[in-house]
C-alpha positions in Angstrom: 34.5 40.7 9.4 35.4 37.3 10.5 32.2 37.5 13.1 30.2 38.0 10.2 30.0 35.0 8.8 26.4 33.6 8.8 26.9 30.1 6.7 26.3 27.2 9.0 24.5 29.3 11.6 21.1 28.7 12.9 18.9 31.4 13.4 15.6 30.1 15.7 12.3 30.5 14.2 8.9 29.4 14.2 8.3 30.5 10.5 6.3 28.6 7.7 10.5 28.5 5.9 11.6 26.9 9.9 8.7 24.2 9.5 9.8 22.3 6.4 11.4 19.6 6.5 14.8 19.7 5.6 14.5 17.4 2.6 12.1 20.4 1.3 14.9 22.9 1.9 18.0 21.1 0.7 16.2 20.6 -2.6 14.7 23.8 -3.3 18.1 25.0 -2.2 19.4 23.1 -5.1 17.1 24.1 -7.6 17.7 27.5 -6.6 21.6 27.4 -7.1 20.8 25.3 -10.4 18.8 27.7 -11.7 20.8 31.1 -10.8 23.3 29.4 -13.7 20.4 29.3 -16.1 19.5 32.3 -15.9 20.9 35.0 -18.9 19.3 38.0 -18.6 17.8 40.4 -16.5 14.5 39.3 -16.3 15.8 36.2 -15.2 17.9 37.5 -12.0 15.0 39.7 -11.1 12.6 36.4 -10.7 15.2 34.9 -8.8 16.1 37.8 -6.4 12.3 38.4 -5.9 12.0 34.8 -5.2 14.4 34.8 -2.4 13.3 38.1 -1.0 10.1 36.2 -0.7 11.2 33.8 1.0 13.3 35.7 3.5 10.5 38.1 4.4 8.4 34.7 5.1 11.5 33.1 7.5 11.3 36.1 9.7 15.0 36.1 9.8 16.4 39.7 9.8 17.5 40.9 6.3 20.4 43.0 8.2 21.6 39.4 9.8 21.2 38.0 6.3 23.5 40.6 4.6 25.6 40.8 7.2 27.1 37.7 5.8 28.3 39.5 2.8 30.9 41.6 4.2 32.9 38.3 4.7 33.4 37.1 1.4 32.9 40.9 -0.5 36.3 40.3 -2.1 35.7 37.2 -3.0 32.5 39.1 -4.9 34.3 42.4 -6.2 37.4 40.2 -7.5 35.3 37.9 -9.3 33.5 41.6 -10.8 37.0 43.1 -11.7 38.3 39.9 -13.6 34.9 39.7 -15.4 34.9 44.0 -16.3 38.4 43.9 -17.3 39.2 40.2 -19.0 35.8 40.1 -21.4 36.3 41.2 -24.9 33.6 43.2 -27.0 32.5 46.1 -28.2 34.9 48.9 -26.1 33.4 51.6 -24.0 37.0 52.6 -22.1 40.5 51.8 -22.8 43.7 52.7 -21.4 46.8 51.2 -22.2 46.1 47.8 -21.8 43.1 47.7 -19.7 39.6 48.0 -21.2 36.4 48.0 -20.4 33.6 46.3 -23.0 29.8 46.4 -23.0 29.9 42.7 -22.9 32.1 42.7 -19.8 30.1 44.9 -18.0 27.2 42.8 -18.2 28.6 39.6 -17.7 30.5 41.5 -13.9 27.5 42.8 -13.0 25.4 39.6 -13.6 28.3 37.2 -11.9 28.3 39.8 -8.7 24.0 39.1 -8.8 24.8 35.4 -9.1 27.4 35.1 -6.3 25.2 37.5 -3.8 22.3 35.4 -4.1 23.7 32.1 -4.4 25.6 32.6 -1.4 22.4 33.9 0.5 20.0 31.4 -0.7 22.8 28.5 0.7 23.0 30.8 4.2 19.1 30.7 4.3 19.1 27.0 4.6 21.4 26.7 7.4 19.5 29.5 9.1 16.6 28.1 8.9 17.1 24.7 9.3 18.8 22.6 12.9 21.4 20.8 12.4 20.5 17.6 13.7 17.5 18.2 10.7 19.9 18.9 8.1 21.7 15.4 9.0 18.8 13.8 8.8 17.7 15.4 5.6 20.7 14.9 3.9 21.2 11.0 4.6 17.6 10.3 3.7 18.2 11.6 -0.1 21.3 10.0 0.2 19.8 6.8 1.5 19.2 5.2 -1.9 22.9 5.3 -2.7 23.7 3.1 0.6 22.4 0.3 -1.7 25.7 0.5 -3.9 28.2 1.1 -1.2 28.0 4.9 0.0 28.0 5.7 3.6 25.5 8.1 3.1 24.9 8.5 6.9 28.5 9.2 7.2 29.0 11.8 4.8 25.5 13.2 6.0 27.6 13.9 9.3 30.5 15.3 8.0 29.0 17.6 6.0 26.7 19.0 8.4 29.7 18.9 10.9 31.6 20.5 8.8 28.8 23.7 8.0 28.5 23.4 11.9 31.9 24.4 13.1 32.2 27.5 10.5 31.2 29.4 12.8 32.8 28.2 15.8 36.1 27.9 13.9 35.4 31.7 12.5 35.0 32.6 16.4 38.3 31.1 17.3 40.1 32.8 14.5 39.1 35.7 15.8 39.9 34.8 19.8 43.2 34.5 18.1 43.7 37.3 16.2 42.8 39.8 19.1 45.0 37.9 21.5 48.0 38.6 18.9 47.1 42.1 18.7 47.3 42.2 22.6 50.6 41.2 22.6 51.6 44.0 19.5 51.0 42.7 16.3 49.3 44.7 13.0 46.9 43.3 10.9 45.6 46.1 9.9 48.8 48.4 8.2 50.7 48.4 5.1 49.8 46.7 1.7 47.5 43.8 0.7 50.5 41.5 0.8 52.1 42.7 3.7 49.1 42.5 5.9 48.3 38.1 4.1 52.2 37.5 5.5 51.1 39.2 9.1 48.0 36.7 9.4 50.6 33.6 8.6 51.4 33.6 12.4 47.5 33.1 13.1 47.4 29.6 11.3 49.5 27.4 13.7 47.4 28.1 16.9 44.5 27.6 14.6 44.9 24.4 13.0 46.1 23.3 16.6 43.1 24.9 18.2 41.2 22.8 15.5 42.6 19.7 16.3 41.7 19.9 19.6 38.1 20.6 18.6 37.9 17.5 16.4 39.6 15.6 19.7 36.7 16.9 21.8 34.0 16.3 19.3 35.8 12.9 18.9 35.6 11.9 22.6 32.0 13.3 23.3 30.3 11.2 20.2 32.8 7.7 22.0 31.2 8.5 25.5 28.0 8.8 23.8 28.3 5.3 22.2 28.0 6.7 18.6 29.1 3.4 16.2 28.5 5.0 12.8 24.2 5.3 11.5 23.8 1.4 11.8 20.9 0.3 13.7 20.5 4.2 14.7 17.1 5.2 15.9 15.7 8.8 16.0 13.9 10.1 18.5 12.1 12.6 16.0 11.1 11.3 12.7 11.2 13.8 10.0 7.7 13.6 7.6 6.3 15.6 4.7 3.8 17.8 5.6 1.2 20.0 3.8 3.6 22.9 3.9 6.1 20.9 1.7 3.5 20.0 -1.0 2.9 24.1 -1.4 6.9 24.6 -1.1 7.2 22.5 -4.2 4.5 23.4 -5.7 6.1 27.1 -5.4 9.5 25.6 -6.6 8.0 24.7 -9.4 6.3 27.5 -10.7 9.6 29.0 -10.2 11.3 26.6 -12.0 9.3 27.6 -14.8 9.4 31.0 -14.9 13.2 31.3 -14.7 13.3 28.9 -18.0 10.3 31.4 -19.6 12.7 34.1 -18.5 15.3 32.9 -20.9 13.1 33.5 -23.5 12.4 37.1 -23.2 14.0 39.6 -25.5 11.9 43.1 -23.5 14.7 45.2 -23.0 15.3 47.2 -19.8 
């Protein structure tokens, strides 16, 4: 499960979705997530789903690789479905004792379940799509006009693409560790749900001191490298707008549009 975690990977491409520059992406990404919180009906989560469909099919990145990153953060989605089903009230459909079910909570689960599965892979589409050494440049030029009042923007541009970086690597060392403790005899995978959140409370030391020492690494590497923060930086490859980013927004806009035109339809299913 651990392995399947896709956020922060890169997934190499020579797509139309690869090509954009990453200003493009992070932006449309926004808009994306912006709008999945607009939308209140089911018109409106089927614009947005068969927007992002679209999108992957373009990417060429493998819809299996794509979902794969589910599985990681499925209870994450069916908890947030339970607490919706169970915690809404309405008009009742099942009851018994004090648990019941309403129409109203059944459509607000189902539609927070769609909003989570496609927020979460619109955000991993990004990062698959996009290097990053281009996502740190992308980020600090948006963030570039807030240098004027004080922000480091190329600063936090690293971290936060450092930090989506090593996700994965961290994800891989968790699970380095948790096969090396079943080697020497320990169970993960018996008894209840809380017995088996005590038995991963002896994976946390090694990981936070395997962490440490990949922050000392990184550390060292970017000092030999002379790396004095993004003042007087140079790059060897400038990022630019091209033609492919007037259509992306173009297209972002269109679907801007419909997803607030979605709001307004009363068809029913």
């Amino acid at each position: 499960m651990i392995r399947d975690i896709t956020l922060g990977q890169y997934y190499p491409g020579s797509s139309a979705v690869h090509r954009l520059d990453a200003r493009t992406k992070i932006i449309a990404t926004l808009i994306y997530i912006v709008a999945l919180f607009v939308v209140k009906n089911f018109w409106g989560f089927l614009i947005a789903g068969a927007a992002l469909f679209a999108v992957i099919e373009v990417s060429k990145v493998p819809v299996k690789f794509i979902f794969r990153g589910l599985t990681a953060v499925f209870m994450i989605i069916a908890f947030t479905f339970l607490i919706n089903l169970f915690m809404v009230d309405g008009r009742v459909l099942w009851q018994w004792k004090f648990l019941s079910i309403t129409e109203e909570g059944v459509n607000r689960a189902f539609f927070m379940a769609v909003r989570l599965v496609l927020l979460i892979i619109g955000s991993s589409l990004m990062t698959l799509t996009t290097k990053p050494i281009e996502l740190t440049d992308g980020l600090e030029k948006l963030m570039k006009p807030f240098s004027k009042i004080g922000v480091p923007s190329h600063e936090i541009a690293l971290m936060m693409t450092i930090a989506l970086r090593f996700i994965p690597t961290l994800m891989e060392e968790t699970d380095k560790i948790i096969k090396a403790q079943q080697a020497r005899g320990a169970d993960f995978e018996s008894g209840n749900l809380i017995r088996r959140a005590k038995a991963l409370i002896p994976i946390l030391i090694p990981l936070f001191i395997s962490s440490f020492r990949i922050a000392q690494d990184l550390a060292l590497a970017m000092e030999a490298r002379c790396y004095h923060g993004g003042s007087g930086r140079t790059r060897m490859n400038q990022i630019r707008f091209h033609r492919g980013d007037a259509i992306a927004a173009l297209l972002v806009i269109v679907f801007l549009v419909a997803i607030v035109l979605s709001r307004f339809i009363n068809v029913p299913i």
